[in-house]
N, C-alpha and C positions, 0 to 999 in steps of 0.2 A: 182840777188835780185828781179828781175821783177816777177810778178808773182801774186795768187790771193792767201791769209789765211782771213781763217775764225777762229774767236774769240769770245770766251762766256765772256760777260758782268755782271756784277752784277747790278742790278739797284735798289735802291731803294728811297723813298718818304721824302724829307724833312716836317715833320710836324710845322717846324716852318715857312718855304718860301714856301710848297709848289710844289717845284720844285723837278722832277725828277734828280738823282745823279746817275751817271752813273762810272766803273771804270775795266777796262780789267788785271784781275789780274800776267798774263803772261806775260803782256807788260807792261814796267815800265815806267811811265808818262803819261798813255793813262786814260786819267780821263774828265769828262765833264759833264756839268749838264744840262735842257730843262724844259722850260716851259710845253713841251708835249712830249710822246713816242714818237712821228716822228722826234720833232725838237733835242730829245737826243742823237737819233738813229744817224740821222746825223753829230750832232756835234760829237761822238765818230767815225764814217767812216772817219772823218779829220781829227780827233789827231791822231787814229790809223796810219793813213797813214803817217802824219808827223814824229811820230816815228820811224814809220821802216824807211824811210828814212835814220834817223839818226844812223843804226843799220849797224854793221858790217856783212857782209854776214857768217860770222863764227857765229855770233851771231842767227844766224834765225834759226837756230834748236834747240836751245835751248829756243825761246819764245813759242811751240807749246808745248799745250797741251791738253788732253781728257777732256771733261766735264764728270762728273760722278752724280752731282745730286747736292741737296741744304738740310739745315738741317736748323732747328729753334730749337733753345735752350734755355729754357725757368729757368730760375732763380730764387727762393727765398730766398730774404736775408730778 
């Protein structure tokens, strides 16, 4: 289970706090939020890692996956 992954984050901006929102869609419970890109970035490098801890070695192949890109979807109701 030792080992290094690399993981695409989603982030985005709470308009009401402020706060960056952070959440590893691959990794279930890997969610964290920051005052600032750096301090989110980090808080998600700790849960991530807390995670896999918690993850069966069977399991690790199945939390990896490709990033392919981001879409905005824009609605009128």
């Amino acid at each position: 289970m030792k080992g290094r992954y690399t993981f695409t984050a989603h982030i985005e901006k709470d308009s009401e706090t402020g706060l960056y929102i952070g959440y590893i869609p691959s990794l279930p419970g890997a969610h964290s939020q920051g005052e600032t890109l750096d301090e989110l970035h980090k808080n998600l490098e700790e849960v991530a890692a807390l995670c896999l801890e918690e993850l069966a070695d069977i399991d690790l192949d199945r939390i990896q996956s490709e990033f392919v890109g981001t879409q905005q979807v824009m609605v009128n109701i």
